[in-house]
C-alpha positions in Angstrom: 54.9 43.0 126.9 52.6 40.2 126.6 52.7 38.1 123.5 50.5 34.9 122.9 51.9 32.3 120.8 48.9 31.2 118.7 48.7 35.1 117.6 53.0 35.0 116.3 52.4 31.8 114.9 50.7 33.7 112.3 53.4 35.3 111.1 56.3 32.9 111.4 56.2 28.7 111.6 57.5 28.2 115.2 58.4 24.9 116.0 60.4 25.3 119.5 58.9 25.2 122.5 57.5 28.4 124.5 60.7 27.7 126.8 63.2 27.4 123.8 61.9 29.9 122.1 62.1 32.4 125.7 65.8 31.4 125.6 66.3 31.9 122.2 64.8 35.8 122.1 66.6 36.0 126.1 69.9 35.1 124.0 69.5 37.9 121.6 68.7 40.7 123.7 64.8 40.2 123.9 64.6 39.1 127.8 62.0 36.8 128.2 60.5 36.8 132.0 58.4 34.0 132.3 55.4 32.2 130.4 52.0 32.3 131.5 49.1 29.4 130.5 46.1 31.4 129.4 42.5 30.1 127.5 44.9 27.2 126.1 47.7 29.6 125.0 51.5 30.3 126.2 52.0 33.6 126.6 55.4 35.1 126.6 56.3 38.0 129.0 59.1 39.9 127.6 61.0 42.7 128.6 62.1 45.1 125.7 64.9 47.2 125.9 64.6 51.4 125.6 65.5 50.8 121.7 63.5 48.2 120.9 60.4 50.1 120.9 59.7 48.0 117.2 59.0 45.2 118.8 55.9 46.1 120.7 54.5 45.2 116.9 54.1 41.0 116.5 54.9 41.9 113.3 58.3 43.2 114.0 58.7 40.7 117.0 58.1 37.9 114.6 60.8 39.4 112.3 63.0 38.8 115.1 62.3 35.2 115.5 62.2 34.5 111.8 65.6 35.7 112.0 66.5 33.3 114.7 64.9 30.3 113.4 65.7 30.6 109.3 61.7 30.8 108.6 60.0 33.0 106.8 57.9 36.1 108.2 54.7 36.4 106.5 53.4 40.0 107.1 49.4 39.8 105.9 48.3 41.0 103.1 45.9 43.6 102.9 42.7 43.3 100.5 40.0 45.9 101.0 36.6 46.1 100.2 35.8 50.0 99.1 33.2 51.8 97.7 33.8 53.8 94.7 34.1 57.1 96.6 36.6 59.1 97.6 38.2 60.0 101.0 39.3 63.1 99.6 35.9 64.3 99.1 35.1 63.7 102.5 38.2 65.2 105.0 40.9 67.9 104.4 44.3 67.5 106.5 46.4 70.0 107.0 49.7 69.7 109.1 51.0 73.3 110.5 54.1 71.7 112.3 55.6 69.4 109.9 58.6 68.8 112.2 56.3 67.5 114.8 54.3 65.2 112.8 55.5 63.9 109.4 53.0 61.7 107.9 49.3 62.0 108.9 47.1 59.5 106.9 42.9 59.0 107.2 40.4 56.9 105.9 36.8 57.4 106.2 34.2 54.6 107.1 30.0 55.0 106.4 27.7 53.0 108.1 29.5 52.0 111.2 28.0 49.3 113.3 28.6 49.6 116.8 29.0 45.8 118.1 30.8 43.4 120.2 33.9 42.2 117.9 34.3 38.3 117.2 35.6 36.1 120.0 38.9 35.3 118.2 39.7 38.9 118.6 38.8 39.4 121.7 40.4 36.1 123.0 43.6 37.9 121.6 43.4 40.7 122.8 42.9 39.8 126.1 45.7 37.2 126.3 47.7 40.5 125.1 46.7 42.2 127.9 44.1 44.3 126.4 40.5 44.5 127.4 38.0 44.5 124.5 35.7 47.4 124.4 33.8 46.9 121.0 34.4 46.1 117.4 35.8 49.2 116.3 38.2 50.2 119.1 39.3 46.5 119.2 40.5 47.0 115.7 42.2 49.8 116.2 44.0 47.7 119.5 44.6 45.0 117.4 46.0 46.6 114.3 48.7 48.6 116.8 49.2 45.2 118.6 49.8 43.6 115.2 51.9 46.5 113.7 53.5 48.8 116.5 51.5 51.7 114.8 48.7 53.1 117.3 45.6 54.4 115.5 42.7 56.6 116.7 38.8 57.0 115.7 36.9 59.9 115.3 32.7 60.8 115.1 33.1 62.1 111.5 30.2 63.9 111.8 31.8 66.0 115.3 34.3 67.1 113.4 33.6 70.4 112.7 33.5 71.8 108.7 34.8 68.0 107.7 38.7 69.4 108.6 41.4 68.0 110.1 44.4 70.6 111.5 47.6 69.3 112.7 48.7 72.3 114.8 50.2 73.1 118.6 47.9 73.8 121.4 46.6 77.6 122.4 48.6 78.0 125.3 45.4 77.7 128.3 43.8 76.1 125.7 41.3 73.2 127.4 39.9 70.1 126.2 38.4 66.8 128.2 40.2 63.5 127.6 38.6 60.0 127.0 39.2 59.6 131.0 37.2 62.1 131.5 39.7 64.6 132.4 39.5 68.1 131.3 42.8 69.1 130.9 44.9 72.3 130.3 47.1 72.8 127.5 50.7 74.6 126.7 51.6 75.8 123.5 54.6 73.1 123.4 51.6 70.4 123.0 50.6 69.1 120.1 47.1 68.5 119.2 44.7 67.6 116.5 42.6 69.9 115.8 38.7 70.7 113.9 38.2 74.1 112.3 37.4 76.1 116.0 38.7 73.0 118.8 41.1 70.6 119.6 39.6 66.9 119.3 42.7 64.7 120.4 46.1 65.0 121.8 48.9 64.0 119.6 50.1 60.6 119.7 48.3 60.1 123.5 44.7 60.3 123.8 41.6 61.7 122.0 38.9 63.8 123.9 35.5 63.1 124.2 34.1 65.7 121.8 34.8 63.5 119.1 34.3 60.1 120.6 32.7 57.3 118.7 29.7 55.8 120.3 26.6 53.6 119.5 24.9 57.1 117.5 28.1 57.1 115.1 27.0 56.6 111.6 30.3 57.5 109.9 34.1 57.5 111.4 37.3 59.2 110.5 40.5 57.0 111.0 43.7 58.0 111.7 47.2 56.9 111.4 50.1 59.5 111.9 53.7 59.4 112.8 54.5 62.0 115.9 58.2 63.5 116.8 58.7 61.1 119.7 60.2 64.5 121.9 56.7 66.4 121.0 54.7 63.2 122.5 57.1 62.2 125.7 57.1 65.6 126.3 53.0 66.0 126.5 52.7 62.5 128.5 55.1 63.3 130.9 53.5 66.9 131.3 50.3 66.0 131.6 51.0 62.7 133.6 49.2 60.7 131.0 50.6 57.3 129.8 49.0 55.3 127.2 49.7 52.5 125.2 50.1 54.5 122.2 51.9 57.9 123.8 54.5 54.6 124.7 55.0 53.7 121.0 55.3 56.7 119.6 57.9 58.1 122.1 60.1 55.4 121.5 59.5 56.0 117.6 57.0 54.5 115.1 57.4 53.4 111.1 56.8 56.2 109.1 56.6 53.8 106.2 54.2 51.4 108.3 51.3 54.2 108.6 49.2 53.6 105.2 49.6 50.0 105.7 48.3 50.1 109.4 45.4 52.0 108.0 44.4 50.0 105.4 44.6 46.4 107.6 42.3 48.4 109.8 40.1 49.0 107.0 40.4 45.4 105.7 39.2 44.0 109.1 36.4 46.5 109.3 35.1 45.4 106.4 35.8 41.6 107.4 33.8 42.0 110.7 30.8 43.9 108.6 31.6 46.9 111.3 31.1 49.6 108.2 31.4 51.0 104.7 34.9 51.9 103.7 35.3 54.9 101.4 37.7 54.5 98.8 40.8 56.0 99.4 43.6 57.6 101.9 44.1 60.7 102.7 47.9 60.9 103.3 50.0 63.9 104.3 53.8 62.8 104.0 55.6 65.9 104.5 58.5 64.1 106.3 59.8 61.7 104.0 63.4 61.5 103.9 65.5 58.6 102.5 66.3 55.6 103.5 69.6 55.6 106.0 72.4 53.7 104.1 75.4 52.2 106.4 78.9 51.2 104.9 80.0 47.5 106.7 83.0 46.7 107.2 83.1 42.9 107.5 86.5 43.2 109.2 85.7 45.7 111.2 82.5 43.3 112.6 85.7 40.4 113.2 87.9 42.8 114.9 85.7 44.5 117.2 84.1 40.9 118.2 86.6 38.6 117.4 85.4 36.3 115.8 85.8 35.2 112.1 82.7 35.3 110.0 82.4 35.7 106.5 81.0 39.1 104.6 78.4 36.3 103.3 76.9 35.0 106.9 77.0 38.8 107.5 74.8 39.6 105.0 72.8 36.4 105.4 72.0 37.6 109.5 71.4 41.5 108.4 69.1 40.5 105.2 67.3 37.8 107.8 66.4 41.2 110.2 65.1 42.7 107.0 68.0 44.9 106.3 68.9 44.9 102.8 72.4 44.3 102.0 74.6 44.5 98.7 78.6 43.7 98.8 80.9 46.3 97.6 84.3 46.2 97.6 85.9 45.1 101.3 82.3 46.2 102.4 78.7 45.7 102.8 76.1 48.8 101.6 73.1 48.4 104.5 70.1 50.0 103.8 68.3 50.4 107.4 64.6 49.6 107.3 62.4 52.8 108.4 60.9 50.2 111.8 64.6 50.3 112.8 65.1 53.9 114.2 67.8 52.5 116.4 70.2 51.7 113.9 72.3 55.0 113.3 75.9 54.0 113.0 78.4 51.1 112.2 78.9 49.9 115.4 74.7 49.7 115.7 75.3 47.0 112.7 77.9 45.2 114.1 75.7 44.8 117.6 72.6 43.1 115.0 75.5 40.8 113.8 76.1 39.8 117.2 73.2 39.0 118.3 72.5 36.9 115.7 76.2 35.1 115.4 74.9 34.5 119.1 76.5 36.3 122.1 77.1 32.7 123.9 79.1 32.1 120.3 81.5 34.8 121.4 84.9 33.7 123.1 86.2 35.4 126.3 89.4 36.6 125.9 91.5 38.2 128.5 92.9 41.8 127.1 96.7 41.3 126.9 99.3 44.3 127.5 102.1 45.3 129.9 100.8 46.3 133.8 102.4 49.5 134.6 102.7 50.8 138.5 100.2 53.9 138.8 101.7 56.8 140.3 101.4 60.7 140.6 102.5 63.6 139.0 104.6 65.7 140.3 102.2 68.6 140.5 99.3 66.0 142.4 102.2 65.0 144.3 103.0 68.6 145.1 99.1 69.5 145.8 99.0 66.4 148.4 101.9 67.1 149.8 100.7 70.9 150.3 97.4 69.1 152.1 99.8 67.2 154.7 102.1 69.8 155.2 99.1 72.1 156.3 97.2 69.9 158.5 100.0 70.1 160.7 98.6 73.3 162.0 95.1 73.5 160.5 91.8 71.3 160.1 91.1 70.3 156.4 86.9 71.7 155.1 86.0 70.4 151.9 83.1 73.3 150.3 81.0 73.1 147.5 82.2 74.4 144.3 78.3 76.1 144.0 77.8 78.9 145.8 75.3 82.0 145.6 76.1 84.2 143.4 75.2 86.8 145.9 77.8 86.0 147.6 80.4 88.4 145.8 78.0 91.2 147.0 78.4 90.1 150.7 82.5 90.4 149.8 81.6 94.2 148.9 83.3 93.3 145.0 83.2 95.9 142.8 80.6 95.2 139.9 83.6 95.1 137.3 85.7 92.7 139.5 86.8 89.8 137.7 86.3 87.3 140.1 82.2 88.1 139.0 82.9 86.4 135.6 81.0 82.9 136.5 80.4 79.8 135.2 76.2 79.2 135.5 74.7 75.9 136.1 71.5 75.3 133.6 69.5 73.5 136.0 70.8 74.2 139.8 69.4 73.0 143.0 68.7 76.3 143.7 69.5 80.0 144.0 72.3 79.5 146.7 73.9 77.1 144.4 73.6 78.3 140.9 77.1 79.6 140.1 80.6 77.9 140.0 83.4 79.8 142.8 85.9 81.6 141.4 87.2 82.2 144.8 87.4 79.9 148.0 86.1 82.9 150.1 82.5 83.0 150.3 82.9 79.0 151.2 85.3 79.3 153.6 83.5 82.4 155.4 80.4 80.2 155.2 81.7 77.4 157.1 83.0 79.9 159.8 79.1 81.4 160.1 78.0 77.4 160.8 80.7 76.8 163.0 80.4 79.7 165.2 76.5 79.1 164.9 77.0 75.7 166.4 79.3 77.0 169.1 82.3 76.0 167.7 84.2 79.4 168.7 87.9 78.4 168.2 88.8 77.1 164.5 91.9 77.3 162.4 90.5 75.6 158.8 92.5 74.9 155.5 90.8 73.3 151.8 92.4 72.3 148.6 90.0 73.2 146.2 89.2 74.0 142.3 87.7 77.6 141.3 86.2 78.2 137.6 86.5 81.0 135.4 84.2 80.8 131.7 86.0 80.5 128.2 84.3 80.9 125.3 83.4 78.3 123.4 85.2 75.6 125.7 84.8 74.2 129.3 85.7 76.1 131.7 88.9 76.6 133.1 89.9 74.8 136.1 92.2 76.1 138.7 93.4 74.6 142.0 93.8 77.5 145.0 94.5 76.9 148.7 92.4 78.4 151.1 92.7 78.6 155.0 90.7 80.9 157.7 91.4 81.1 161.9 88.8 82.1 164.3 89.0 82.9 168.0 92.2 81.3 169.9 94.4 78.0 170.0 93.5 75.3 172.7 94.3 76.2 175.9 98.0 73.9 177.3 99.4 73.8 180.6 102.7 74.6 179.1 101.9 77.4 177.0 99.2 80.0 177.2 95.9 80.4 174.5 96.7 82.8 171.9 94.8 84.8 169.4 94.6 83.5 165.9 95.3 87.1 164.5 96.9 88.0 161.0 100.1 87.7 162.4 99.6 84.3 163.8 98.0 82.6 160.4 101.4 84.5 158.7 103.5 82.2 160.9 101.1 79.6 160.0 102.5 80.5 156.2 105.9 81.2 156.6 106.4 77.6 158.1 104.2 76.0 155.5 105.8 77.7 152.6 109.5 76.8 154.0 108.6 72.9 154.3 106.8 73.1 150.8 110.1 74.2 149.1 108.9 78.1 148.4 111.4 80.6 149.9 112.3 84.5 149.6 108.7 85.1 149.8 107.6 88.8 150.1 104.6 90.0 152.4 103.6 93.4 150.6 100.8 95.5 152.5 97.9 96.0 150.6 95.2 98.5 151.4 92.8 98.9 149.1 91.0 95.2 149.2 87.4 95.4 149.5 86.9 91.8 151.0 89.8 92.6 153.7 90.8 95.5 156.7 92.8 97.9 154.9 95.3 98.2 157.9 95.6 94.1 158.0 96.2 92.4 155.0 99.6 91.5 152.5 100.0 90.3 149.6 102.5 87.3 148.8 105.0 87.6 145.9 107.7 85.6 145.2 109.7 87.5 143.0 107.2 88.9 140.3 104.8 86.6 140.6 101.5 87.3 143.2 101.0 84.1 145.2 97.8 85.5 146.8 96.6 87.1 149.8 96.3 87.3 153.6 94.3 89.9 155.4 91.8 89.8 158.1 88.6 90.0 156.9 86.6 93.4 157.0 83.9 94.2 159.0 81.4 94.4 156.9 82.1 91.7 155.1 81.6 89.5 158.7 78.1 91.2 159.3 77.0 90.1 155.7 78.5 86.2 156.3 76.5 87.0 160.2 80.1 86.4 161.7 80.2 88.0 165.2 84.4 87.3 165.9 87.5 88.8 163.7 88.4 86.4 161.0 91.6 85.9 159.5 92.1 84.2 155.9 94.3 83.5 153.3 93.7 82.2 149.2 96.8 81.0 147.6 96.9 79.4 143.6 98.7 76.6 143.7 100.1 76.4 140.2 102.8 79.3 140.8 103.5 78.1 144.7 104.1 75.0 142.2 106.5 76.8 139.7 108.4 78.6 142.7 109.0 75.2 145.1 112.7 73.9 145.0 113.3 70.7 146.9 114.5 71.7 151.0 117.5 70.5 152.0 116.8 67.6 153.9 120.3 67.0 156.6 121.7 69.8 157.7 125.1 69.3 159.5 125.2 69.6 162.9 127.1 72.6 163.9 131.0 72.1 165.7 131.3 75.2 167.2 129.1 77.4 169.2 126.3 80.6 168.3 126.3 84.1 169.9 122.9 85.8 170.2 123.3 89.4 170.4 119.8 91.5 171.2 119.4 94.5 169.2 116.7 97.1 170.3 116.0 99.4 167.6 114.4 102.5 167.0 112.6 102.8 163.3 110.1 105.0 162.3 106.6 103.7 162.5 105.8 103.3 158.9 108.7 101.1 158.3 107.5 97.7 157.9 109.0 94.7 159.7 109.6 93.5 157.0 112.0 95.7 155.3 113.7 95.8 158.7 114.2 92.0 158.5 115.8 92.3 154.6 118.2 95.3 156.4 119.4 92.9 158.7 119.4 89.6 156.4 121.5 91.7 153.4 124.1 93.8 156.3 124.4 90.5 158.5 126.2 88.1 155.8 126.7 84.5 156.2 127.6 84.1 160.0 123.9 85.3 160.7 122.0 82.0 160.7 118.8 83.8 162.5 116.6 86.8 162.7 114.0 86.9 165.7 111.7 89.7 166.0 110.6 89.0 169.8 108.6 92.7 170.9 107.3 95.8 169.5 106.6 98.5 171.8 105.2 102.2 171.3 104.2 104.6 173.8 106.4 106.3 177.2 110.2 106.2 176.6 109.8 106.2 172.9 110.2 109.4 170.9 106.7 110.0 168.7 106.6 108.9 165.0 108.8 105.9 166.4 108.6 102.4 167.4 110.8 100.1 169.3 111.4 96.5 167.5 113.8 93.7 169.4 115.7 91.7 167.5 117.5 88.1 168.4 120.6 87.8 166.1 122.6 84.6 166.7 126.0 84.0 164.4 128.1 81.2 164.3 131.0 80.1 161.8 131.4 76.5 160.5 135.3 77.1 160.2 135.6 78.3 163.7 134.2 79.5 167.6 133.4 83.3 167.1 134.8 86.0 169.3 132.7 89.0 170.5 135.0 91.4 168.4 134.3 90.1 165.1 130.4 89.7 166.6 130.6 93.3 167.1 131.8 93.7 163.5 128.8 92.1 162.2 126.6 93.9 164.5 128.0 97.7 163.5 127.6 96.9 160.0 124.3 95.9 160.4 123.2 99.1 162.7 124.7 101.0 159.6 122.8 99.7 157.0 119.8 100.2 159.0 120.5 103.5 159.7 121.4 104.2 156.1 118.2 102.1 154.4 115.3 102.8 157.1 116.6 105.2 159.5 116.6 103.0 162.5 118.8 104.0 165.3 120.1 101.6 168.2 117.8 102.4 171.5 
């Protein structure tokens, strides 16, 4: 913003310097970038912050400096000229959306005389940045220069049946700008509007159908407050950006419209430029009271810290032209309708700031005991499940955003929970317009790129949150644990490459579950998973409580991710892994006396699980059996149909004493019996 000097100086005695005066309105939040020498004139360049839109008026800016200085503003007075006609007589306004524009005012002017404008004003105007275009439309510059309230001229006489019509746009409607621009228009645009044709945009730029030029004999002038939302909404879809679309989006003076108006008028009439008709047509169907703000002067000395008295208070507010009356422990603050920006408390306390001076302001260093940061026992349980499974696994991190055909490609049923989403109002795109509510489609994903990039052999693990919806609140947020394994482990010269099957990412679990704390937990077979092979896939319960799942992926499902290998994967919550860890025991004596292994190779019917083979053996064995080894399964020649042969390494040992093979045999016979008795397993 460009402001000349000689042109505040009007409104305010200034008797700094330009350089003073730059570091006084710097000091308050008015940054001043430099000064410029122009036609024997200091001009100021100032920045203005987003709401401080008030002070694009020299009026308002002078206000400010008034404030500053303890001079007095003097705002002109207006004095017109009329005729003894009435503006009523000439134009009917009529606003349709009274929520988009609240006041519309207009004054008609006979008689207009097209002509270069004086050089004081056009000296003026150009220092301010503006370049004079003739008397008429440098009023209307100067007048929203002066004021912060832009104002537009219209060819009375191209103003069809003598009507004004404040109304939205005909969606397609069309209508050519000043710049020559014929431009279409949405029904979210608000125009002004003739009897049949839109003649202006609201708040941004008129069209050329009702342009003034040297033919005009009579002009309609108007002065309106716009919704700032309506107009930045316009300008930015349009990509037009004007000096008045500006003003209005950071919000103009409702109470400053008839005013701007009539000092329009008064300098028409100054510069002999026209005729003006008695009278203002004005609209006001906005008007809403004043905003009144309860100031607590302690309030201002506790959230500052500083000590100034209710008086000074009200001396700085009443200075920025807020009026102020003392109640009791309190100040009653009427906000001035230019201030827009002043909503709350704290927005009065900021004004008294500025003006106490922010330099005036001691620093003080915030007192209070330093306390050692540290986790919780849950973040230290989630961490510690991160370390404990990169000891086997690479970590992925995924986005929480997938594509919500993605639960589709897992062949879920339409009702499945897991299809209860949290949607993102303004994604990235399609592929990314949902929250997870499993780790799944992610993980699957990451395989597809993997393999795509010839990355064949991959064992992956991610910590990660899924969302479900609640109504009325944020979503909930849960933390699962995810892993997948693809292809086989690296190849070592001591041991061979293996597949990384189901049964190798269960060993995988097992281990990680043992050093996490969780034991006694269950593998139950589960068939009827869509996402997984109905042969291949458990369930893991501790007690009552479902941990999750582990199942190779089904076929279909791999054709719809455009997976080529068998995939393995497992999705674990980690709130009830959480509930069910108990600390490990860390030493374990080292044993005196010596074990006996004893192999055991059994015969059990083929739809017994391992499992329940393993529990057999665990409840029969008692506490000399410190290990159970399942080392081969075997079907086919030398075993009877509906059979299966499962090896078993046993090894006992006592901590009172060195085990003899007769009370090894015991163990072993009672263990054989319960088999038999519980599965029907026979020794082979």
């Amino acid at each position: 913003m460009r402001v000349p000097l000689e042109w505040l100086k009007e409104y305010v005695d200034i008797e700094l310097s330009a350089g003073e005066l730059a570091d006084k309105l710097t000091m308050i939040g008015i940054t001043a970038e430099g000064i410029e020498k122009m036609a024997g004139d200091q001009v100021l360049i100032l920045e203005l912050t987003p709401n401080r839109g008030d002070c694009y008026g020299l009026i308002n800016l002078a206000r400010e400096v008034a404030a500053l200085t303890g001079k007095t503003i003097r705002i002109p007075e207006v004095k017109l000229g009329e005729n003894q006609e009435d503006a009523a007589d000439y134009i009917r306004v009529d606003i349709a959306e009274p929520e988009l524009c609240g006041r519309y005012a207009a004054r008609v002017v006979k008689n207009i005389n097209i002509a270069p404008s004086p050089e004081w004003m056009q000296s003026r105007l150009l220092r301010a940045g503006v370049r004079p275009i003739n008397n008429i439309v440098d009023v209307t510059n100067y007048v929203m220069l002066e004021t912060n309230q832009p104002l537009h001229a219209f060819d009375y006489e191209l103003l069809e049946d003598a009507h004004i019509v404040v109304r939205r746009a005909d969606r397609g409607e069309k209508m050519t700008t000043l710049d020559d621009v014929e431009r279409e228009l949405d029904d979210d645009m608000l125009v002004i509007a003739d009897s049949n044709r839109a003649v202006a945009l609201a708040g941004v730029m008129g069209g050329q159908n009702s342009e003034i030029n040297e033919n005009t004999h009579t002009m309609l002038l108007e002065s309106a407050n716009f919704a700032a939302p309506s107009v930045r909404k316009t300008s930015r879809r349009l990509a037009l950006r004007t000096e008045a679309s500006i003003r209005f989006e950071k919000g103009a003076d409702p109470e400053g419209v008839v005013y701007a108006i009539n000092r329009a008028a008064q300098l028409i009439d100054q510069l002999g430029a026209g005729e003006v008709v008695g009278g203002v047509v004005d609209e006001y169907p906005g008007r809403k009271p004043l905003r009144v703000i309860n100031l607590r002067p302690a309030r201002v000395n506790w959230l500052l810290g500083t000590w100034i008295s209710a008086a000074q208070i009200k001396e700085y507010l009443e200075g920025l032209g807020f009026p102020t009356s003392e109640k009791e422990n309190r100040l009653e603050v009427t906000v001035p309708s230019y201030r827009p920006d002043i909503e709350l408390e704290a927005d009065l306390i900021e004004e008294v700031a500025r003006m106490y001076g922010y330099n005036n302001i001691g620093s003080t260093l915030p007192r209070g005991s330093i306390t050692r940061g540290g986790l919780t026992p849950r973040q230290q349980f989630q961490e510690q499940v991160a370390q404990e499974l990169s000891r086997f696994m690479n970590e992925m991190i995924n986005y929480s955003f997938i594509n919500p055909r993605s639960f589709d490609w897992l062949r879920l049923e339409a009702d499945d929970a897991l299809r209860n989403v949290v949607r993102i109002a303004n994604p990235l795109s399609e592929e990314q317009s949902v929250m997870r509510t499993t780790l799944v489609p992610g993980m699957l994903d990451t395989v597809s790129r993997n393999l795509a990039r010839r990355n064949e052999d991959m064992a992956l693990f991610e910590v990660g949150a899924v969302f479900y919806p609640r109504e009325d609140d944020l979503p909930v947020e849960d933390v699962h644990i995810g892993g997948v394994a693809a292809g086989k482990t690296a190849v070592d010269w001591q041991e061979p490459s293996i597949d990384m099957d189901f049964f190798y990412l269960k060993g995988i679990l097992e281990d990680f579950l043992a050093r996490v704390g969780v034991q006694e937990v269950r593998f139950e077979p589960v068939s009827d998973h869509p996402t997984f092979h109905p042969g291949r896939t458990a369930r893991l319960c501790h007690g009552e409580t479902r941990l999750g799942l582990l199942g190779e992926i089904h076929p279909q499902v791999l054709d719809n991710f455009e997976i080529k290998k068998r995939v393995c994967a497992f999705e674990l919550a980690l709130e009830p892994l959480f509930q069910a860890a108990r600390p490990r025991r860390m030493v374990e004596e080292i044993a005196r006396y010596p074990a006996l292994v004893r192999d055991l190779a059994l015969l059990v019917p083929e739809g017994v699980a391992a499992e329940v083979v393993y529990e057999a053996i665990q409840a029969a064995g008692g506490e000399m059996l410190k290990q159970i080894k399942l080392f081969d399964v075997y079907q086919g020649a030398q075993v009877p149909g509906g059979f299966k042969s499962m090896a078993y390494a046993l090894t006992f040992r006592s901590a009172q004493e060195t085990l003899q093979d007769e009370q090894v045999n015991e163990f072993v016979q009672s263990i054989l019996s319960e088999l038999e008795r519980k599965v029907g397993a026979k020794l082979r």
